[in-house]
Every structure is written in C-alpha cells, then in structure tokens.
NUMAR-417595 format. One record per residue: chain; residue in three letters; y, z, x of N, C-alpha, C, O in turn; residue number from 0. Coordinates in steps of 0.05 Angstrom, whole numbers. Layout:
NUMAR-417595
+--------+---------+--------+--------+--------+--------+--------+--------+--------+--------+--------+--------+--------+--------+-----+
! cadena ! residuo !    npy !    npz !    npx !   capy !   capz !   capx !    cpy !    cpz !    cpx !    opy !    opz !    opx ! num !
+--------+---------+--------+--------+--------+--------+--------+--------+--------+--------+--------+--------+--------+--------+-----+
!      A !     ala !      Y !      Z !      X !      Y !      Z !      X !      Y !      Z !      X !      Y !      Z !      X ! NUM !
...
+--------+---------+--------+--------+--------+--------+--------+--------+--------+--------+--------+--------+--------+--------+-----+
***
This chain:
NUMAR-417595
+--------+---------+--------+--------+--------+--------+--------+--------+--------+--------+--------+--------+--------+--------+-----+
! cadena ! residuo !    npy !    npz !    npx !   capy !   capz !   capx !    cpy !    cpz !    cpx !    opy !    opz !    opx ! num !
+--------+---------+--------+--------+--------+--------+--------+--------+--------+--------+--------+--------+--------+--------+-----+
!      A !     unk !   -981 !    186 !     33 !   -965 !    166 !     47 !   -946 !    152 !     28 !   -926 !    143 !     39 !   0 !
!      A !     unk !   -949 !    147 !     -7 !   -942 !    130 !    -26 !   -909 !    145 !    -25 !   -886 !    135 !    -21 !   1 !
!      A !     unk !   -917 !    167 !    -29 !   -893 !    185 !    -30 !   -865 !    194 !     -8 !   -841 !    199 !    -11 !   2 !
!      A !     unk !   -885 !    192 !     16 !   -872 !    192 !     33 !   -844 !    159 !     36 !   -820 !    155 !     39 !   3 !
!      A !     unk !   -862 !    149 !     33 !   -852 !    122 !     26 !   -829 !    119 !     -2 !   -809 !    106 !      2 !   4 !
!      A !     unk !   -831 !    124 !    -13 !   -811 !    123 !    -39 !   -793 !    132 !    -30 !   -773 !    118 !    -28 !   5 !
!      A !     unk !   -792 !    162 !    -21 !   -767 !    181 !    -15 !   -761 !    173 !      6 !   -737 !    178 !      5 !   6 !
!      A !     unk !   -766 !    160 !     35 !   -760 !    153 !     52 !   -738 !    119 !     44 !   -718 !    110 !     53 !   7 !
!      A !     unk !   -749 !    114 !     31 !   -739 !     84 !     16 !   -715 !     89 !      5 !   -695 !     76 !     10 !   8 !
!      A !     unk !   -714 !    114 !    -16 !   -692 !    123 !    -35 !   -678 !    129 !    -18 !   -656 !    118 !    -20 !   9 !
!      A !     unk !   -680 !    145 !      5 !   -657 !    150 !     19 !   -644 !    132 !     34 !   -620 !    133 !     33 !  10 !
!      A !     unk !   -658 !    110 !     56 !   -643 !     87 !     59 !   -623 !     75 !     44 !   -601 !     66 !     52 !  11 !
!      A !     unk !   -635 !     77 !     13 !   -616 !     56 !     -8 !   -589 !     72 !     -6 !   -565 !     64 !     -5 !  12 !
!      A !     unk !   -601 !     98 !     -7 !   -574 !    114 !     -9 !   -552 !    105 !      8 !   -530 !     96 !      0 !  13 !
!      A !     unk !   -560 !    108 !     40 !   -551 !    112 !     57 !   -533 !     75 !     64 !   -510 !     71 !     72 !  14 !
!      A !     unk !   -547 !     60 !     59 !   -536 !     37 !     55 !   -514 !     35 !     30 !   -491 !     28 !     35 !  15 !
!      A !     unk !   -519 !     39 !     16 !   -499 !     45 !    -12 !   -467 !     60 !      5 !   -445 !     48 !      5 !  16 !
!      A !     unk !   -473 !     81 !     16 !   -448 !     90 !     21 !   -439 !     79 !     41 !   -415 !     79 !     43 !  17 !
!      A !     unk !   -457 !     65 !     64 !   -443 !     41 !     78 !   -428 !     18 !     62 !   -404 !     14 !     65 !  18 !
!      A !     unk !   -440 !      6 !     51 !   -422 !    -14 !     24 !   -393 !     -8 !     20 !   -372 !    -18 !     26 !  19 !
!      A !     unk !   -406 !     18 !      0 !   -381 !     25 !    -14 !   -360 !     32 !      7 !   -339 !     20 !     10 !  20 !
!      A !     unk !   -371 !     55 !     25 !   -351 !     68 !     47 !   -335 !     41 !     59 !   -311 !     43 !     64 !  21 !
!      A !     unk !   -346 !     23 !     62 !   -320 !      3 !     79 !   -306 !    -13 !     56 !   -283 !    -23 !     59 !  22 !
!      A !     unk !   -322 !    -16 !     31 !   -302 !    -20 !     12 !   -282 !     -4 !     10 !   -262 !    -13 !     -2 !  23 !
!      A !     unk !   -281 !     21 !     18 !   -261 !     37 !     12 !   -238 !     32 !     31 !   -214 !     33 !     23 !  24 !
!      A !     unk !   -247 !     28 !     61 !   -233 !     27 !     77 !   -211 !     -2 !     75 !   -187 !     -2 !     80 !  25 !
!      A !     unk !   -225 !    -20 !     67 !   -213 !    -47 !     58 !   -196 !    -44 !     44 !   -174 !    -54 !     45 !  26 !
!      A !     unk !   -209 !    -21 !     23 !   -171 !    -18 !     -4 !   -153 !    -12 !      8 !   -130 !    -20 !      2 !  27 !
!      A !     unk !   -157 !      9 !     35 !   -140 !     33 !     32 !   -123 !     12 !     43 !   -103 !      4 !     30 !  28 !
!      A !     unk !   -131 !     -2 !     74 !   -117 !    -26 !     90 !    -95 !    -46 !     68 !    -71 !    -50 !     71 !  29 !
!      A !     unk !   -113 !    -56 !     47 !    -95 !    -70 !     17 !    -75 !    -50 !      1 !    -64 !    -54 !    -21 !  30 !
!      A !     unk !    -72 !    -28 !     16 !    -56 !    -17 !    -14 !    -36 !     -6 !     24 !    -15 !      5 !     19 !  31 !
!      A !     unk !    -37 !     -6 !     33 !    -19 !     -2 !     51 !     -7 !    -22 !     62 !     12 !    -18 !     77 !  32 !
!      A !     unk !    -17 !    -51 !     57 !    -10 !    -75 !     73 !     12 !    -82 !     39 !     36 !    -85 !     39 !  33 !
!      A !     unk !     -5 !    -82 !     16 !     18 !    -82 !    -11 !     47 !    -67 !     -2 !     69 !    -77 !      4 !  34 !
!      A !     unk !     37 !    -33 !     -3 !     61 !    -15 !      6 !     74 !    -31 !     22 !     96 !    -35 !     12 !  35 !
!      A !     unk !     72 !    -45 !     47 !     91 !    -60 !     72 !    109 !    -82 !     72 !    131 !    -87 !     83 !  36 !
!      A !     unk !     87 !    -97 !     50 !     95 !   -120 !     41 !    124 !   -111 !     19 !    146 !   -119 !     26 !  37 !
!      A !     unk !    121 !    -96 !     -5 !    135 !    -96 !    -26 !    161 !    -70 !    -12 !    179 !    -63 !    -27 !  38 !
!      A !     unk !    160 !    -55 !     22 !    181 !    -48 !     26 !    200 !    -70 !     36 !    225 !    -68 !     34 !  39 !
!      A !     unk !    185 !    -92 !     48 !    194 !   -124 !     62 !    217 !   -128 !     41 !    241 !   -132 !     47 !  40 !
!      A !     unk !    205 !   -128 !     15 !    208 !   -143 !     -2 !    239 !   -133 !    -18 !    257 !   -149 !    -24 !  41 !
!      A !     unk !    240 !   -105 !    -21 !    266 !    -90 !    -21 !    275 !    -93 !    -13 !    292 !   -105 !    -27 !  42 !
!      A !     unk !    284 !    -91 !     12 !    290 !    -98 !     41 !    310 !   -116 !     44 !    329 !   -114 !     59 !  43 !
!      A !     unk !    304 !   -135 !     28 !    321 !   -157 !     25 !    347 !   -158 !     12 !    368 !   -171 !     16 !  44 !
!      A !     unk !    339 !   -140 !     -6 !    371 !   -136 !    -31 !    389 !   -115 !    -19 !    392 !    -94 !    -31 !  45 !
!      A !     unk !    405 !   -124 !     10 !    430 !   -111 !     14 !    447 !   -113 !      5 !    448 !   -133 !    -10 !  46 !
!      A !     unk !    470 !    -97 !      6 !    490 !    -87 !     -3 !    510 !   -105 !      8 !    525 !    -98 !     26 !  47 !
!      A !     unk !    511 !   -128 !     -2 !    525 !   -148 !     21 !    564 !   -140 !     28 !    576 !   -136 !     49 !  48 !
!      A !     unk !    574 !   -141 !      1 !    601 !   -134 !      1 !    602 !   -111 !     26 !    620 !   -113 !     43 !  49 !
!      A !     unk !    579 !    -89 !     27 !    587 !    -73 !     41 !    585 !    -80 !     77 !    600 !    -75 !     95 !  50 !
!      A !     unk !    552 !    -97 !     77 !    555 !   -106 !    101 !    569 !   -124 !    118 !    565 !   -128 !    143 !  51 !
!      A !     unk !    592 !   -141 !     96 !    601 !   -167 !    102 !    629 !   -149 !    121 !    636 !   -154 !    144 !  52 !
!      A !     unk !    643 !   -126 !    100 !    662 !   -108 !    127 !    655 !    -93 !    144 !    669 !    -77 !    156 !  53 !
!      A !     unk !    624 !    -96 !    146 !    623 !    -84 !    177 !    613 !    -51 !    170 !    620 !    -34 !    187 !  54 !
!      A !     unk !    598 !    -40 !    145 !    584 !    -17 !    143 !    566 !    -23 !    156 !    561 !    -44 !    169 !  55 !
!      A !     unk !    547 !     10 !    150 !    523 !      5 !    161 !    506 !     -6 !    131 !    512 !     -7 !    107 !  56 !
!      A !     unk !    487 !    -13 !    145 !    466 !    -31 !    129 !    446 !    -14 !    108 !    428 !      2 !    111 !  57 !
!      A !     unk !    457 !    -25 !     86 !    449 !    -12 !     62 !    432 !    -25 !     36 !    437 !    -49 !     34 !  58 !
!      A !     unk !    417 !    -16 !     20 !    404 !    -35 !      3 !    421 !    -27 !    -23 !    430 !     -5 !    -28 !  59 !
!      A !     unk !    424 !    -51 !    -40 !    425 !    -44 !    -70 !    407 !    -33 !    -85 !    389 !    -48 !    -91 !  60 !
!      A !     unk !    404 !     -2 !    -97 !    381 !      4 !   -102 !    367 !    -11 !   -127 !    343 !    -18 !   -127 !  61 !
!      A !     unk !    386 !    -14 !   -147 !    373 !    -27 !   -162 !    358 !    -55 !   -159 !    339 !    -62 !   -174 !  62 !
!      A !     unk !    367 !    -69 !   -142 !    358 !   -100 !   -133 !    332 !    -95 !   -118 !    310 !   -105 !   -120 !  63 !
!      A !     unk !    341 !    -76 !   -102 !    311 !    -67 !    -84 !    294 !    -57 !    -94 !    274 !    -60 !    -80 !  64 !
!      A !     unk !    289 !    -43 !   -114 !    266 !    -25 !   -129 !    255 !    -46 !   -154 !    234 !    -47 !   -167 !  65 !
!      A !     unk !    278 !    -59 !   -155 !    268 !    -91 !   -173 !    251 !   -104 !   -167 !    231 !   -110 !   -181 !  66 !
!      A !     unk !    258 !   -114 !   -138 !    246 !   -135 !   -114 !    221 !   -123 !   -109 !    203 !   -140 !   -110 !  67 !
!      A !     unk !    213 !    -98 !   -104 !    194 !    -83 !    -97 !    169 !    -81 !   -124 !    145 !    -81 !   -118 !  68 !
!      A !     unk !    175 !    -79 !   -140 !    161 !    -75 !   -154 !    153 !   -102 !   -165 !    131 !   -104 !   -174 !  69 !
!      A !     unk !    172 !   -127 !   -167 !    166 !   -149 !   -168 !    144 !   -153 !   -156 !    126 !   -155 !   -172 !  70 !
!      A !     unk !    139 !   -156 !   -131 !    126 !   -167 !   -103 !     99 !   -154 !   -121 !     84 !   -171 !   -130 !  71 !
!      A !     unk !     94 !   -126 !   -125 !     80 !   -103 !   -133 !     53 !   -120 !   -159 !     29 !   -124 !   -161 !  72 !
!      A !     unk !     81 !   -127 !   -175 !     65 !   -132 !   -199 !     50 !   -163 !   -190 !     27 !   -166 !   -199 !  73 !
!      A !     unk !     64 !   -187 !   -171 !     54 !   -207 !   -169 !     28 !   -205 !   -160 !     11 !   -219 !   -172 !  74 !
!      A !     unk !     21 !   -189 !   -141 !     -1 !   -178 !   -119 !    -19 !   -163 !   -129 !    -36 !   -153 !   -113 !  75 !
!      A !     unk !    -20 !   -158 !   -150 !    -39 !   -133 !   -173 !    -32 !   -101 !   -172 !    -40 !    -84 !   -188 !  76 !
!      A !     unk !    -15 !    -95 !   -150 !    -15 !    -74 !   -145 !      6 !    -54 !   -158 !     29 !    -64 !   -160 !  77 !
!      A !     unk !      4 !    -26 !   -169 !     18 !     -7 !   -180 !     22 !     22 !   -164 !      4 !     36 !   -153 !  78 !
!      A !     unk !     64 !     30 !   -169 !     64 !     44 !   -155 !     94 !     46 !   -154 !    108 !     28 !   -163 !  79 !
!      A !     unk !    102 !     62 !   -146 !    134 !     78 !   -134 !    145 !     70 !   -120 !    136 !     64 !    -97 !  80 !
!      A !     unk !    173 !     64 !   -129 !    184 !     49 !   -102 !    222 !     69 !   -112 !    238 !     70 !   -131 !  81 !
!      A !     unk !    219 !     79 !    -93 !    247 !     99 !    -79 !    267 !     99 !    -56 !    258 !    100 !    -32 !  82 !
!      A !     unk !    295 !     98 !    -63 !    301 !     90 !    -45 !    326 !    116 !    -32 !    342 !    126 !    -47 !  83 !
!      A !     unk !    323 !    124 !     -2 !    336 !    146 !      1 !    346 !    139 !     27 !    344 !    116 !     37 !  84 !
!      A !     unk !    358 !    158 !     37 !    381 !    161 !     59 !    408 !    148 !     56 !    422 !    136 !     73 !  85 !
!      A !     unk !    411 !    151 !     35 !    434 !    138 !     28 !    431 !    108 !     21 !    450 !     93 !     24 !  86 !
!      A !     unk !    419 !    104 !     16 !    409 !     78 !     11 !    398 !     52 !     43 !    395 !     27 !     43 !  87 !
!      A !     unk !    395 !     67 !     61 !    374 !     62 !     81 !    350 !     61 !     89 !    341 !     55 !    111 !  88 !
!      A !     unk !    338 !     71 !     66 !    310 !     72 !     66 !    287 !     70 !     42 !    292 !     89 !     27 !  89 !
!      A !     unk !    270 !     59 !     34 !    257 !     45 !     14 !    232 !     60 !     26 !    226 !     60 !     50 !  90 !
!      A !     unk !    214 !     77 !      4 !    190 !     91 !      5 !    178 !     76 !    -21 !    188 !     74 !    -44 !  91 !
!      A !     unk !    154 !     64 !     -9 !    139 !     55 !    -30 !    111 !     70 !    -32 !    102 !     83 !    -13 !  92 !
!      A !     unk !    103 !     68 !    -50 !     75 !     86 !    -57 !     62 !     62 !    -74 !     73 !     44 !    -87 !  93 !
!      A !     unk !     31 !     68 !    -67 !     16 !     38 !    -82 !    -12 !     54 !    -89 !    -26 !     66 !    -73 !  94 !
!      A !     unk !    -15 !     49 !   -112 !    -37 !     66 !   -118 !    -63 !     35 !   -129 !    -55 !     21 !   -148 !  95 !
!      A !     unk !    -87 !     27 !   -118 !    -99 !     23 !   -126 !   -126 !     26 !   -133 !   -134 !     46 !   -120 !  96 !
!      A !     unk !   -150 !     13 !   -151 !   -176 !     21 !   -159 !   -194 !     -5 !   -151 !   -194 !    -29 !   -159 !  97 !
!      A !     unk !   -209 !      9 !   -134 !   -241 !     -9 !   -139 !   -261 !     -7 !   -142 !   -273 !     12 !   -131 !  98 !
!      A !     unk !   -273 !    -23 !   -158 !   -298 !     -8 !   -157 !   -326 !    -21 !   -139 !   -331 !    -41 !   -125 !  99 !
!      A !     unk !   -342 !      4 !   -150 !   -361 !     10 !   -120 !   -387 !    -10 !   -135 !   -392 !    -11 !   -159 ! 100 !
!      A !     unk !   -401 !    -23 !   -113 !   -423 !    -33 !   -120 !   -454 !    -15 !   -122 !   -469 !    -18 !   -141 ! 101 !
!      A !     unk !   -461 !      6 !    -95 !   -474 !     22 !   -102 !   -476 !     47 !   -114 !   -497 !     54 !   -127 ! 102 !
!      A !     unk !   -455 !     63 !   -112 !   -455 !     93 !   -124 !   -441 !     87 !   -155 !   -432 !    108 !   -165 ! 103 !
!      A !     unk !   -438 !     59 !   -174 !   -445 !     63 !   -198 !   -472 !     70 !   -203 !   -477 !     69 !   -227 ! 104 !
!      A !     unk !   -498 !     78 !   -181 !   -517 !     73 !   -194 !   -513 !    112 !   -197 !   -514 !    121 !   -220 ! 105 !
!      A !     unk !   -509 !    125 !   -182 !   -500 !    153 !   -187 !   -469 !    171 !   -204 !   -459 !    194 !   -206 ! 106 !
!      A !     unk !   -464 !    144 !   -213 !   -438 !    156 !   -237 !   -419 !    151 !   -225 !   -399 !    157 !   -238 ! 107 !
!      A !     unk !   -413 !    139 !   -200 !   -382 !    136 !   -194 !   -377 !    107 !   -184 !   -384 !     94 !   -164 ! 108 !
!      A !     unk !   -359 !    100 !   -210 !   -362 !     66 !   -214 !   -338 !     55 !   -207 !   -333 !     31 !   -213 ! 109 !
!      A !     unk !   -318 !     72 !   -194 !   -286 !     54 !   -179 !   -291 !     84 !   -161 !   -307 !    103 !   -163 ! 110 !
!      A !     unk !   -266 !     75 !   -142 !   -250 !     90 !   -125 !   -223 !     78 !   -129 !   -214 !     58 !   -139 ! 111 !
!      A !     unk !   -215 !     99 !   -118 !   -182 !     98 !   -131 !   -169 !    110 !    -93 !   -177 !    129 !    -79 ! 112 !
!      A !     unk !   -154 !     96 !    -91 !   -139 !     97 !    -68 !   -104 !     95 !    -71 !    -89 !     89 !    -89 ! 113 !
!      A !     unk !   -101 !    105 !    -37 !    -66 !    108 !    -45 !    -56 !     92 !    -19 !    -73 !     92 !     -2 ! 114 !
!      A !     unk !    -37 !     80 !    -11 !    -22 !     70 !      4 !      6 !     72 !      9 !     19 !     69 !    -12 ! 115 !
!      A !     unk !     22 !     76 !     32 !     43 !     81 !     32 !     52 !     70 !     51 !     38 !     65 !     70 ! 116 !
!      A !     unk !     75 !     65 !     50 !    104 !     53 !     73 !    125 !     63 !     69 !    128 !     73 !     48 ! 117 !
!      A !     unk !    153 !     64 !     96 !    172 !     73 !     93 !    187 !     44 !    106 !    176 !     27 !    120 ! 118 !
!      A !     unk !    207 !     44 !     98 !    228 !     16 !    112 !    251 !     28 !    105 !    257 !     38 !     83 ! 119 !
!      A !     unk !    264 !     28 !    130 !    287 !     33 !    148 !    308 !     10 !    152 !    301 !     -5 !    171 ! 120 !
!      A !     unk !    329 !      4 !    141 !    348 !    -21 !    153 !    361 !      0 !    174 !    368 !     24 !    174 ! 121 !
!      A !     unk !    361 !    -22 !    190 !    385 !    -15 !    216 !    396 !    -40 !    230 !    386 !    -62 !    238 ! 122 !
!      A !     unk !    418 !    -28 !    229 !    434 !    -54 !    241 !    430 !    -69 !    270 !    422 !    -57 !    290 ! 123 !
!      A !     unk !    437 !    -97 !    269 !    434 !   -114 !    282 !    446 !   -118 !    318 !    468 !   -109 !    324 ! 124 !
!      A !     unk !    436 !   -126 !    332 !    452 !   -124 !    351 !    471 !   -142 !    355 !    465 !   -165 !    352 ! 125 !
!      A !     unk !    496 !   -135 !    363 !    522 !   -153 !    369 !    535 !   -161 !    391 !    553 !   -147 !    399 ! 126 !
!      A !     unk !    529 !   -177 !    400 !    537 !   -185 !    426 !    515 !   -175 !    459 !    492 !   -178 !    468 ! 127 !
!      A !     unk !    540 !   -161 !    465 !    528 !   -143 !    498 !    526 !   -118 !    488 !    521 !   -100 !    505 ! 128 !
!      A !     unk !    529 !   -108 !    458 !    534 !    -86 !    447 !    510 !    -74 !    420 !    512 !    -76 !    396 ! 129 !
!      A !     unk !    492 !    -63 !    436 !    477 !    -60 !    426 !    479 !    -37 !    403 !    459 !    -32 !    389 ! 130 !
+--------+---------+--------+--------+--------+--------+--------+--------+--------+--------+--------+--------+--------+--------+-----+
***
C-alpha cells in the first residue's frame, strides 16, 4: 500500500507541476504578444509627416519607428525584431521572451522561452462623406 502511495503521490506532483508551469506558459505567450502589440502601437506613431501633410498614403519613418519600437521593447523588459515593410506601411514586431518554471526545475527545465508576434498596418483616415 506504502508504495502504491508514493507513486501515486509522485505523479500528482507531477501532474500539478505541469498545470503551474503550463499556464505560466500561457501567461508569457499572452505578455510577449500583448509587448509585440504594444511596441507595433508604439512605431506606429513615427509617420512620415512631410509625406502625409500633402496628402500621401500613410507611411512610417522607418528609422523613428524601429527606434520607437524597440524603445517601448527595452522599457517593458522585452527583446526582439522590429521590421518595417510594404513600403513603409507596415511594422512586424517579433518579441522573444524567458520564464522560468517553478515545478519542472525540479526535472532540469528551469525557464521556458517563448515567442510573440504582431503586425500593424497604417491606413488612412476617413475624410469627410468619403470614405
């Protein structure tokens, strides 16, 4: 019965352990994609004003935006890629972060490492009756 008991015990711990960790995981992944959203926000902001003041379409400065982005990035703890394409209409951020686990250090794996991503799109505003 002693035995039955141990291994029946060990495996609970187990099984609780990867409940823990498992929604810790889920928590990063939510933080490293809510970072990614936040720090495309954050690009986002550095348009191309000269260009949108005559009436282009709506464009970012890449350098101001991949600045801004990675700013936001470093304030927030978070590390990662920030790219900007379609001509300068679109900001791809990548956010790579690590946490670590409370139960499965007890089996050798002492962080998880997760990835997060966003895309942001400027598009122009509506004007008038003229959408």
């Amino acid at each position: 019965m002693t035995l039955f008991l141990v291994i029946a015990m060990a495996g609970l711990f187990v099984l609780v352990g990867l409940i823990v960790d498992g929604g810790a995981k889920v928590r990063a992944v939510q933080r490293a994609d809510s970072l990614a959203a936040e720090a495309g926000r954050a690009g986002g902001q550095a348009i191309n004003v000269p260009a949108a003041i005559v009436g282009h379409a709506p464009t970012v400065d890449a350098r101001a935006a991949v600045s801004a982005a990675n700013a936001y990035l470093a304030r927030n703890g978070g590390q990662g890629t920030v790219t900007v394409t379609n001509a300068g209409r679109t900001l791809n951020v990548n956010v790579t972060t690590t946490r670590p686990t409370i139960f499965l250090g007890l089996i050798g794996v002492s962080s998880i490492t997760v990835t997060g991503h966003a895309s942001v799109t400027l598009v122009p505003g509506i004007n008038g009756a003229n959408p």
